[in-house]
N, C-alpha and C positions, 0 to 999 in steps of 0.2 A: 462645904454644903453639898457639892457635887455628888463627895464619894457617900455623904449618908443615903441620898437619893437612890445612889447607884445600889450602896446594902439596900436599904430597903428595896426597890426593884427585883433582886435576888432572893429574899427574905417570901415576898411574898408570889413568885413565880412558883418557889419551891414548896410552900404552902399550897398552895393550888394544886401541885402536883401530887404532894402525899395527899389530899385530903380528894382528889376524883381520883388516886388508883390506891390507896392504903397502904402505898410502897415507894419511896423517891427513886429508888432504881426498876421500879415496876414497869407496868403499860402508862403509856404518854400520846399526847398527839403529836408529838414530834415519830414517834418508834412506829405510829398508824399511818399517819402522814409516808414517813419514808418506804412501807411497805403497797400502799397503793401506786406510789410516785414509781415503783420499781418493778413493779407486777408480781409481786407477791403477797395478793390479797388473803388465798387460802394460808396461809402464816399468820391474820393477824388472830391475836389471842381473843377469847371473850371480853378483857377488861378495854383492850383496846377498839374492839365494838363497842362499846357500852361507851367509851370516851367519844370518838366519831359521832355516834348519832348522838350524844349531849349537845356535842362543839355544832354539829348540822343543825338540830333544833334550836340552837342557838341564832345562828348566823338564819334561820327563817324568820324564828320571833321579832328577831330584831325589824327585818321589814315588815312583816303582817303581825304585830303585837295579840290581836284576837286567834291567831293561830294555836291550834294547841295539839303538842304532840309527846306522847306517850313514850316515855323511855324504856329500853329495854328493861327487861329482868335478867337475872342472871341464868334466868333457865333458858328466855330466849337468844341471848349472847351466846351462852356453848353452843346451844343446837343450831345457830346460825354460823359459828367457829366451824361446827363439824360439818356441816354441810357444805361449806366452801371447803374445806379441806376435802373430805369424801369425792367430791365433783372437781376436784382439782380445778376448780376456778382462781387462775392467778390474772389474768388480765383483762381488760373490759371486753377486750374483742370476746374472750373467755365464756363472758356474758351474754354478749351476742349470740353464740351458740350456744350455751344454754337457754336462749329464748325458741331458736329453733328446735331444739330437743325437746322443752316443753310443749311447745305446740306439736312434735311431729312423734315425738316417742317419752312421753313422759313417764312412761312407767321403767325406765331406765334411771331415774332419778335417782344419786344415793341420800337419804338423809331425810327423807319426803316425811316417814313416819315420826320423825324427834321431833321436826319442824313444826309440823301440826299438833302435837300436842302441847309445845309450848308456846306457840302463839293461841291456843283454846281456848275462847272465852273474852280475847281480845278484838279486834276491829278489822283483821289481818287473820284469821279462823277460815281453814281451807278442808277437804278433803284430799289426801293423799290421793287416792284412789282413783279422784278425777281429775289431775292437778293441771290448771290450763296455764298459756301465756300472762293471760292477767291476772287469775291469781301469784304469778312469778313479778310480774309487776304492782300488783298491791305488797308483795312480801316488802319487794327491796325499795319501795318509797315506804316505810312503815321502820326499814334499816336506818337508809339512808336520806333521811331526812324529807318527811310527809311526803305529799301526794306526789310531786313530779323528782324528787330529788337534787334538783336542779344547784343545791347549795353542797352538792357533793363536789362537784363539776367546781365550782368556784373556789372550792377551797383547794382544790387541786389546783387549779390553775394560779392559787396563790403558793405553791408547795413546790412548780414547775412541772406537775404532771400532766395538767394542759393535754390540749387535743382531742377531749371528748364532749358531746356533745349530750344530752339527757333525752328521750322521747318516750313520756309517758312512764317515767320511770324505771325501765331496760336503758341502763347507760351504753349508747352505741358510739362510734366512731364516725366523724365525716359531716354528721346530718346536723339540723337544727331544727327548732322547733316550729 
């Protein structure tokens, strides 16, 4: 009885897994997981943003059931792939200065123009041009998981990446809310 339990548990883990990446050796939240836990955020692929912010709206839903949060598109996954990669954002500290970049020089930004055109039209619709702190922090609560992101934080802390803290959605180090 055990071991059908156990097939089945395996059966349908793996199900899960092809049917959110179309590929059982594809992107996973274990492979997103492991690259945030390790600061290698700019590495993660688009499908594996697209898994993250499912698994995050998930893990909100479940406490505010009226909550409703928008999944990426595949347009906004790449353009959020390439802009972490462009801005070489691997760690949250990473973040951090990228919040001071946007507030102090953001027309340094790489990536601003893909970015905005694939969130166009959504809730999270920015000008490049003028691109401030909060619109950096509406992007990446809209990434990661609604308004404060704070279920990013949690799942990390269940993943062992731990140590960060969320404020208003610029995931920083040290602080609380």
């Amino acid at each position: 009885m055990l071991n059908n339990r156990i097939k089945l548990s395996v059966m349908l883990i793996c199900g899960l897994a092809v049917s959110s990446t179309g590929c059982f050796f594809g992107d996973s939240i274990l492979s997103a997981g492991a690259k945030l836990a390790s600061g290698q955020i700019s590495q993660l692929t688009p499908g594996e943003l697209q898994i993250l912010n499912q698994t995050i709206s998930g893990v909100l839903a479940a406490d505010n059931p009226d909550l409703q949060i928008e999944p990426l598109t595949d347009d906004q996954a790449t353009a959020v792939s390439s802009f972490l990669a462009a801005n070489n954002l691997n760690t949250f500290e990473d973040f951090e200065a990228l919040g001071e970049t946007a507030r102090n020089n953001p027309e340094s930004l790489q990536g601003l123009d893909e970015l905005a055109a694939a969130f166009e039209g959504s809730g999270t619709d920015f000008d490049p041009e003028n691109f401030t702190e909060d619109d950096l922090n509406e992007l990446l609560g809209s990434i990661f998981g609604g308004t404060d992101g704070g279920a990013l934080e949690e799942l990390l802390g269940g993943l062992g990446g731990g140590g960060t803290t969320n404020t208003g959605g610029t995931p920083t180090t040290g602080t609380t809310n």
